[in-house]
C-alpha positions in Angstrom: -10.3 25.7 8.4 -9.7 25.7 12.0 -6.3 23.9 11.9 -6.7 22.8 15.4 -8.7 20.3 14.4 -7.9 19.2 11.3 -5.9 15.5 11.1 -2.3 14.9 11.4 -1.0 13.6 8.5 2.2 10.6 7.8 1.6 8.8 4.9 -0.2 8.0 1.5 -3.4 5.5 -0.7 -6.1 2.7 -1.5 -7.1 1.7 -4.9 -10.1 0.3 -6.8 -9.1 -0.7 -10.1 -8.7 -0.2 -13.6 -12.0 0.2 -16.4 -14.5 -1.2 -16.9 -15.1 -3.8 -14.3 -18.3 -4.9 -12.3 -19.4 -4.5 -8.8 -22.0 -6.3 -6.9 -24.8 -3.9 -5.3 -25.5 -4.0 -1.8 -29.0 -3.8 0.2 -29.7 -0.5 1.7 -28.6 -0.2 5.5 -31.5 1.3 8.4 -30.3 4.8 8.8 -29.3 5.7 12.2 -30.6 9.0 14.1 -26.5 10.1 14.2 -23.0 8.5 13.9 -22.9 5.6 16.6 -19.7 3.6 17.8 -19.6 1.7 14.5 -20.1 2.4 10.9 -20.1 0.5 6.8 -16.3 -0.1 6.3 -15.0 1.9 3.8 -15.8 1.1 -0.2 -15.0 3.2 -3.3 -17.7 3.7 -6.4 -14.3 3.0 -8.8 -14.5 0.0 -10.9 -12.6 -3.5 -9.8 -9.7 -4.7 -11.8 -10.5 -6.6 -14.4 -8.9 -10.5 -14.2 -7.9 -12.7 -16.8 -9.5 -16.2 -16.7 -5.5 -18.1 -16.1 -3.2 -19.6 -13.8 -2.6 -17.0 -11.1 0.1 -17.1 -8.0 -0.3 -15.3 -5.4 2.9 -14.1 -3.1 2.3 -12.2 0.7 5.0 -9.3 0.4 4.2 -7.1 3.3 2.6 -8.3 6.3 3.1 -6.1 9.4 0.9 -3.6 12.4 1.9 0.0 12.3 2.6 1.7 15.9 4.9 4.5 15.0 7.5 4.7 12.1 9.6 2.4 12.3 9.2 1.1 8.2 8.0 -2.7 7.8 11.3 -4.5 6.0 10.8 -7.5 4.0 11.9 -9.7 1.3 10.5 -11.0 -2.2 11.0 -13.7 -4.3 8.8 -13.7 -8.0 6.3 -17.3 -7.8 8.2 -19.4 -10.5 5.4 -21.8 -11.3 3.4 -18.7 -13.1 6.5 -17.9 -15.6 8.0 -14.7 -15.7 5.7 -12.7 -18.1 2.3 -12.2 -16.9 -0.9 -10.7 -18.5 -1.4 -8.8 -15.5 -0.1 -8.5 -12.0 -2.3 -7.4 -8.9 -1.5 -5.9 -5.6 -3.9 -6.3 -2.9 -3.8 -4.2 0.6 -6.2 -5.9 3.1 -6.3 -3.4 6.6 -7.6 -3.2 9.8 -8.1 -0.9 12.3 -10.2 -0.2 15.5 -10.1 2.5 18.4 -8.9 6.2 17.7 -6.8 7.1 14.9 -6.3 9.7 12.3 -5.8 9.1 8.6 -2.1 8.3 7.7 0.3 8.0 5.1 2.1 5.3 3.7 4.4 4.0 0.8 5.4 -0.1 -0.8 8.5 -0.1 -2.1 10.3 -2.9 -4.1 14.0 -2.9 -4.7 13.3 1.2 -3.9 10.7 1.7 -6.9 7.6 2.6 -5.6 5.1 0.6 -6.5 2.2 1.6 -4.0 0.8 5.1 -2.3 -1.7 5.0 0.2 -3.3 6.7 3.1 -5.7 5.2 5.6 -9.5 5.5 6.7 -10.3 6.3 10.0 -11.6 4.0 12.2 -14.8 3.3 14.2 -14.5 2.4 18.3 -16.1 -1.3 16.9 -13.7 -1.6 14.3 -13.6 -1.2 10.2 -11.5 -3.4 7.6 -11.1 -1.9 4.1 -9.3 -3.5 1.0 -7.3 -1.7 -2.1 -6.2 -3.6 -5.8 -4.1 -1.9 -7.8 -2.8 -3.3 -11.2 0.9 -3.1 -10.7 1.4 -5.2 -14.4 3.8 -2.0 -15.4 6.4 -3.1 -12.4 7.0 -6.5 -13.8 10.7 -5.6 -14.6 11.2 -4.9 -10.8 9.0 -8.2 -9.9 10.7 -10.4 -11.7 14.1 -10.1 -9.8 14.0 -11.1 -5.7 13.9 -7.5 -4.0 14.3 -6.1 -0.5 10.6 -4.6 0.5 9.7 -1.5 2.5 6.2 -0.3 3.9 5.5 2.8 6.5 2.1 3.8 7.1 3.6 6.4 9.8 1.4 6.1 13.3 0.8 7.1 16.5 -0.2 5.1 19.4 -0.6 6.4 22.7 -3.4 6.9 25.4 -6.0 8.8 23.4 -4.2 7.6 20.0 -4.9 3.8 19.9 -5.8 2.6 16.6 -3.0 -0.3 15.6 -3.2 -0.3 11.6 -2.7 -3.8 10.6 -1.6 -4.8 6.8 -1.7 -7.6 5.0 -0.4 -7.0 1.2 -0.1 -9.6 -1.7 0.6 -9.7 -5.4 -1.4 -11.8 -7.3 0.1 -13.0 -10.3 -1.7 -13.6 -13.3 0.3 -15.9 -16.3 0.0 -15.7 -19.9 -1.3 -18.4 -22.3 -3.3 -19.0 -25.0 -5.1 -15.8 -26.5 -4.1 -14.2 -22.9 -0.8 -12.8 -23.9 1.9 -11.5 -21.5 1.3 -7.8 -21.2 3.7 -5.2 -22.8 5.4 -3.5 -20.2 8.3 -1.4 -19.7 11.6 -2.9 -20.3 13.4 -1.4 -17.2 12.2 0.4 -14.2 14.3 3.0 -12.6 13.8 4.6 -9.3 15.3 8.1 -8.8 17.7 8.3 -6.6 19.8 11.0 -5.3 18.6 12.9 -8.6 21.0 10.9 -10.6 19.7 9.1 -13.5 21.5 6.6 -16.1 19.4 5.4 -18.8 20.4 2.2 -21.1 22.4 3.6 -24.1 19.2 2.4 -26.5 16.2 3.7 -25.1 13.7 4.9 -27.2 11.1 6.0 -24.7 11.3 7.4 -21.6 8.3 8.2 -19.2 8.8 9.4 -15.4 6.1 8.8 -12.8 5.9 11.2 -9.7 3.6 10.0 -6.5 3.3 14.1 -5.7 1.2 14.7 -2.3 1.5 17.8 -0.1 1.1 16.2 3.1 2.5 16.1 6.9 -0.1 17.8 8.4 0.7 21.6 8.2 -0.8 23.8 5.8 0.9 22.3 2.4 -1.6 19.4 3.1 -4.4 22.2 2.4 -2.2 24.3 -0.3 -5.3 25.2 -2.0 -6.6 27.4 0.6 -2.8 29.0 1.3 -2.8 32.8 1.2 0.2 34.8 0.4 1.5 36.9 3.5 -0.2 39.9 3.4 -3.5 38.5 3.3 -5.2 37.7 7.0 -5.6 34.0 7.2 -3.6 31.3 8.9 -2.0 28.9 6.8 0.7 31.3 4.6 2.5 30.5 1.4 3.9 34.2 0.1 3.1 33.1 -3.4 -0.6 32.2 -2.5 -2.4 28.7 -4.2 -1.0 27.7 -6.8 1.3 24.6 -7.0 2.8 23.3 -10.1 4.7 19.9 -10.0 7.7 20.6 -12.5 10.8 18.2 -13.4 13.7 19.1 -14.9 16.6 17.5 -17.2 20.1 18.7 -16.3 18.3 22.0 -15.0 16.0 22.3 -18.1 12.3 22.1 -17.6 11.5 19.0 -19.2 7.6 18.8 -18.0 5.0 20.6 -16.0 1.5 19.3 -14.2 -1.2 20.7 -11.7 -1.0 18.6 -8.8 -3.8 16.7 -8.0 -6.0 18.2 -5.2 -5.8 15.3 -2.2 -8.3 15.7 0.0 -7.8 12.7 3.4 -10.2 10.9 5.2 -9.9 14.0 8.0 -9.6 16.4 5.2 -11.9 19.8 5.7 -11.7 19.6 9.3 -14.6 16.4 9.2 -13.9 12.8 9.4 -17.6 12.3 9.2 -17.9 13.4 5.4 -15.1 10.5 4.8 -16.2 7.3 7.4 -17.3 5.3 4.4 -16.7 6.9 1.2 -13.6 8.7 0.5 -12.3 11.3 -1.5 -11.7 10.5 -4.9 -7.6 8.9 -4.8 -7.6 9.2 -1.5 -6.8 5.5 -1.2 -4.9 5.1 -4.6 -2.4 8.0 -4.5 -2.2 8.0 -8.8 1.4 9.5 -10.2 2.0 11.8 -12.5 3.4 10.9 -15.6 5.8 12.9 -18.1 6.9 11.5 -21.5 10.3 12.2 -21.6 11.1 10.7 -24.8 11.8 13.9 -26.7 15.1 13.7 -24.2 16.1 10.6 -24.4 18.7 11.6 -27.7 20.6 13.5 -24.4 19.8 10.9 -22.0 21.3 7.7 -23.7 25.2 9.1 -23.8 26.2 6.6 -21.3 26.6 9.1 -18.3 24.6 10.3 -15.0 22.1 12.9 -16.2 20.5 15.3 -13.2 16.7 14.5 -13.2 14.7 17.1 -10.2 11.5 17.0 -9.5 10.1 20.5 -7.5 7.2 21.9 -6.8 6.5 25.2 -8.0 4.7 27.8 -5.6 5.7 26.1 -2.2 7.6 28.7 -0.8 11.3 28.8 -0.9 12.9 26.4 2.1 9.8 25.0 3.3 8.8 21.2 3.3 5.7 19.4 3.3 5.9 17.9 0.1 6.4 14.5 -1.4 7.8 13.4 -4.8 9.2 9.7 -5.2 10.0 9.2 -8.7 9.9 6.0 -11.2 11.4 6.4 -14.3 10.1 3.7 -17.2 12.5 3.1 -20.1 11.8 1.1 -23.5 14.1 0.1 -25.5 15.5 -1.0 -29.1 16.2 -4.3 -29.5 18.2 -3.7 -32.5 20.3 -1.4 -31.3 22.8 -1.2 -28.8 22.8 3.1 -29.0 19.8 5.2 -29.9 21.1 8.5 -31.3 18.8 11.4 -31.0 18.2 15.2 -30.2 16.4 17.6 -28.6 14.8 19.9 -31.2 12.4 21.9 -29.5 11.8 23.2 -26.0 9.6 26.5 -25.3 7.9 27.5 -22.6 5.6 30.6 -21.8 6.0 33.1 -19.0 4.4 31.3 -16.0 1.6 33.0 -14.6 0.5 32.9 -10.9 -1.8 36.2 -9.9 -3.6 37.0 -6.6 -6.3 39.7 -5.6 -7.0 40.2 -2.0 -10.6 41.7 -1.4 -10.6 42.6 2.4 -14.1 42.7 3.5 -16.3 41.6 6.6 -15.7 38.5 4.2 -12.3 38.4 2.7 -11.9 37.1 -0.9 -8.5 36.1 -2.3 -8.7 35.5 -6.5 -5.9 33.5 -7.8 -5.1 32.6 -11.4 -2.3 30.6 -12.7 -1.3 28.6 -15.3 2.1 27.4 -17.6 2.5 26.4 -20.8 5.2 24.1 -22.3 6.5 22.0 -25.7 9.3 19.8 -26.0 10.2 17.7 -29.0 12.6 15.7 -30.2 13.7 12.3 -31.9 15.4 9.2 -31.9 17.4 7.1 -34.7 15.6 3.5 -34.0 16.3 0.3 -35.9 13.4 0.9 -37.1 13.6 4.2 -38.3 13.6 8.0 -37.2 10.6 8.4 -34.4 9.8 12.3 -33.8 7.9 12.8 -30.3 6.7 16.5 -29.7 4.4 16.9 -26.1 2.4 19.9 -25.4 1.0 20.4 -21.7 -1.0 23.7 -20.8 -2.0 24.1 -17.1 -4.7 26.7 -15.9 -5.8 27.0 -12.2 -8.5 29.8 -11.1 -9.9 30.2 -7.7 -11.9 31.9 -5.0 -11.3 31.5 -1.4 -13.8 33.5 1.3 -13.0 33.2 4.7 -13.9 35.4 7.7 -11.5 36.9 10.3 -12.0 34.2 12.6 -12.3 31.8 9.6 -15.2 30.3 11.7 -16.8 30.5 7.5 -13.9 29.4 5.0 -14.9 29.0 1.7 -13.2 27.5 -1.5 -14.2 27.6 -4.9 -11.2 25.8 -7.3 -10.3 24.4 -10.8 -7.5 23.1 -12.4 -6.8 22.2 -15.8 -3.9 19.9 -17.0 -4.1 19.6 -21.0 -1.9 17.2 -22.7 -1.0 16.3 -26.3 1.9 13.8 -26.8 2.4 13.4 -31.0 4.6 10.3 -32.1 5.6 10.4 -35.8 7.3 7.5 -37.1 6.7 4.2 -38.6 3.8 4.9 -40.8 0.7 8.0 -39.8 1.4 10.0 -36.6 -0.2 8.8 -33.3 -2.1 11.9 -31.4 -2.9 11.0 -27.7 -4.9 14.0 -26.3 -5.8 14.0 -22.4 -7.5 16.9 -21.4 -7.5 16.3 -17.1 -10.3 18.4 -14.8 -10.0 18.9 -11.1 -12.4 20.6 -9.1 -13.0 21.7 -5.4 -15.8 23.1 -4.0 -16.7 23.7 -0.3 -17.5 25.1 2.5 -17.0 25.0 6.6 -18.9 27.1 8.9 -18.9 27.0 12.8 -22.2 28.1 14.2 -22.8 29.9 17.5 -23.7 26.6 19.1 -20.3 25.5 18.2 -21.6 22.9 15.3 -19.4 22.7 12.8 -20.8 21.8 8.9 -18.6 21.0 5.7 -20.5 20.6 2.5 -18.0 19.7 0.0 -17.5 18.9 -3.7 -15.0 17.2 -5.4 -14.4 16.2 -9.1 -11.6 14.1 -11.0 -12.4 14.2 -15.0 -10.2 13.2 -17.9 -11.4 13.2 -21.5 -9.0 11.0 -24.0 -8.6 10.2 -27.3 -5.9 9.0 -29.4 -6.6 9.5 -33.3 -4.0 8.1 -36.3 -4.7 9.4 -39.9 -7.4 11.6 -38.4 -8.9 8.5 -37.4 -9.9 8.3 -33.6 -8.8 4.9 -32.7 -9.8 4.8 -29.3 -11.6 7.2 -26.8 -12.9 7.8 -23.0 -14.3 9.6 -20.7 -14.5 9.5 -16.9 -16.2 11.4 -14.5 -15.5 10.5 -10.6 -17.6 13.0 -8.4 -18.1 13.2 -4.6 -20.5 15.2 -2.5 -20.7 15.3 1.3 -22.6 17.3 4.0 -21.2 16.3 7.3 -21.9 18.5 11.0 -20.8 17.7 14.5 -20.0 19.7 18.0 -16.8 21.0 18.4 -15.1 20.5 22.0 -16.8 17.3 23.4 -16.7 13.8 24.2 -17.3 11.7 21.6 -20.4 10.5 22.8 -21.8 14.1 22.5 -21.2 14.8 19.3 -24.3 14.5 18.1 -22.3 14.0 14.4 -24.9 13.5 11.3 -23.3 13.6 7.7 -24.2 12.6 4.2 -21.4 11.1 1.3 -22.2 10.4 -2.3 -20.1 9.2 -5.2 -20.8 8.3 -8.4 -18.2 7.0 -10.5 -18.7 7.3 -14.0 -16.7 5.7 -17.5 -17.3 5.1 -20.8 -15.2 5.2 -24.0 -14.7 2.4 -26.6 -13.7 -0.3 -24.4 -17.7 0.0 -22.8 -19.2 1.8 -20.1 -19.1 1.4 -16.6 -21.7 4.1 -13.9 -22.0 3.4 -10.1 -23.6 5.6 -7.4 -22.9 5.2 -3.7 -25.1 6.9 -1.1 -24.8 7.2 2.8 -26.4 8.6 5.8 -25.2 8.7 9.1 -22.4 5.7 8.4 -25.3 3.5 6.9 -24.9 2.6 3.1 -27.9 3.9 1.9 -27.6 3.2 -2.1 -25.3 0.9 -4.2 -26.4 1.3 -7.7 -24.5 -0.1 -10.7 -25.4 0.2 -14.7 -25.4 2.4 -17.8 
């Protein structure tokens, strides 16, 4: 890419939802000739979130215009007349922003959990307003207390720079009654901080959640095209490609994952692939989670345990990642200290290989991958509970460029396969998630100076959990994007002469039902909104 022009990056994401839910179509737009001065505000093919048919309150937690980065600081006090256990809990980000901008970054956090990631679209010279949910339910031990509140989408304003980003965020609270019962949610929720971590002395499971994003507008926000130094491209990382997101216990690696490949709304050198439909994420940064449990038999001993959280492959001293960390603890009611031990941890040999092919077209190979099982139990009051988790990453890729990288090509995969066993309390409980991210693109820069991205992008999960060798419960999503996006390089806006093509379809089904939506787009006009199964 030429990284003269790719965006500057601050920040973090918008969301659309949990499974399942509907969407309204829209009418076809006339398609413009090229991009004008205005364009469709910005939509996602994901599903809404779902709402239960109760009581709700709804409470304004963040309401501020982002110039630079100076953080929005706020207060928050839970809405009494809804209770204080809720069938589900919303947030809602409603932005706007006009002018020029480029995409940026931002973080919510409540009493220093995080509970939102988020970057921005980028605006038109008319004007765009965009909207993210995100079911927060899992916070409800932070929301139930009053907490201090801190937002930063990081920005620039300036002369050329002028787009104000204004924010309105709320949580709408949904209460329980009747046959809608209060959700079941983690008992505490722990932010990281300092890499210290205390857990209640009878906790009996133990997840972590880590918002990872290589961002900040250097080459870690494109690690997937890094080469290692020998190799003659211009964004360097002497281990090449691959990134592994690993955390460890008291310095013992305690899980592994394959970050997920964000791409931003100026990502690939070409805002116009991303004007109305983003990349899949891009506006709901999602964490990843590790089940600690097997761990917490060390963990609940009363004292500060060292929790880390590093990624893997980023060379040695350099920054441009970001890793805030939740940890979620449940615990035993009818015990005030939940014995347990680590039984098991092995690992293989990780494996991270390049091949340089130097050529009129260079070609650099890379293949990677790790390979870890912990287990362990805890003494419950309701008996001995034995949690064993398996995770197997594999990440192959082919990256072309030319000398002048004026053609950069990217061909990527990652796998992230995960089995979490819990045996205890009758037949053991096998959740399986087998996770599939793909990449596959292309920029060129012609000798008229037109520059053309054609891009693919995947997010895929299959799951299943099975008890007794029965499968109690399955899905299966499939969130694909496609663009095709080519403007003139080193011109007034107004000469551009930008045309581009986006499409998403967005596609789930498993045994809670089915949900399949396709958006189209042409030159900023919404082309296609197409829902059913």
């Amino acid at each position: 890419m030429k990284r003269q022009i790719t965006s500057m990056l601050a920040g973090l994401v918008l969301a659309a939802g949990s499974a399942f839910g509907a969407s309204p179509a829209a009418a076809a737009e006339p398609v413009p000739v090229e991009f004008g001065t205005d364009w469709h505000d910005p939509l996602t093919a994901a599903p809404a979130i779902e709402k239960p048919d109760t009581r709700s309150c709804e409470v304004t937690i963040a309401e501020a215009q982002f110039r630079d980065f100076k953080p929005y600081r706020g207060s928050y006090a839970p809405p009494m007349e809804c209770g204080d256990r809720w069938s589900k809990v919303v947030l809602r980000l409603d932005g706007k922003v006009k002018g020029r901008q480029y995409d940026r970054l931002g973080y919510l956090r409540m009493g220093g959990v995080e509970v939102f990631r988020t970057s921005t679209p980028e605006p038109s010279v008319d004007g765009i307003t965009w909207s993210v949910e995100k079911d927060v339910t899992h916070y409800s031990d932070t929301l139930r207390r009053e907490q201090p509140v801190e937002m930063l989408i990081g920005n620039v304003v300036d002369e050329t720079y002028t787009g104000v980003i204004d924010v309105k965020v709320t949580l709408t609270f949904y209460a329980a009654k009747g046959s809608t019962k209060a959700a079941e949610t983690p008992d505490k929720v722990l932010p990281l901080e300092g890499a210290t971590l205390t857990t209640p002395r009878n906790s009996e499971r133990i997840v972590a959640e880590v918002y990872a994003t290589g961002s900040g507008g250097g080459c870690e926000e494109y690690w997937y095209l890094t080469v290692p130094d020998a190799a003659p491209y211009s964004c360097k990382a002497d281990k090449g490609p691959y990134r592994e997101v690993q955390l460890k216990i008291d310095g013992q690696l305690a899980g592994i994952a394959a970050p997920f490949p964000n791409v931003w709304t100026g990502g690939w050198s070409n805002p116009f692939l991303w004007y109305v439909v983003p990349a899949p994420r891009a506006f709901d940064v999602k964490p990843i989670e590790y089940d600690l449990t097997p761990f917490a038999g060390n963990l609940n001993d009363g004292r500060e345990h060292r929790v880390e959280v590093s990624v893997a492959g980023l060379p040695e001293g350099q920054s441009g990642w970001s890793t805030p960390t939740n940890v979620l603890v449940w615990q035993d009611e009818g015990s005030e200290h939940v014995t347990g031990a680590l039984t098991k941890n092995d690992q293989s040999d990780p494996s991270n290989s390049t091949t340089i092919t130097p050529g009129s077209l260079n070609r650099l190979d890379t293949k990677g991958g790790h390979r870890l099982t912990v287990a362990g139990y805890v003494n419950t009051s309701h008996g001995r509970v034995e949690t064993t988790v398996s995770r197997t990453l594999a990440n192959t890729s082919a990256h072309h460029w030319t000398d002048d990288e004026n053609t950069d090509r990217l061909t990527s995969r990652w796998d992230d396969d995960e089995t979490v066993t819990v045996d205890g309390r009758g037949p053991a409980r096998v959740a399986h998630t087998h996770r599939v991210y793909t990449m596959d693109g292309e920029t060129t820069i012609g000798t008229d100076n037109r520059l053309r991205t054609a891009l693919t992008l995947g997010d895929r999960a299959d799951t299943s959990v099975v008890r007794a060798g029965k499968r109690i419960s399955w899905s299966r999503l499939d969130d694909t994007y496609t663009g095709d996006a080519t403007w003139t390089l080193g011109v007034p806006r107004d000469q551009r002469h930008a045309v581009g093509t986006s499409n998403e379809r967005y596609r789930l089904d498993g045994s809670e039902g089915c949900y399949d939506r396709t958006l189209r787009t042409e030159q900023g006009a919404l082309t296609e909104d197409r829902t059913g199964c």
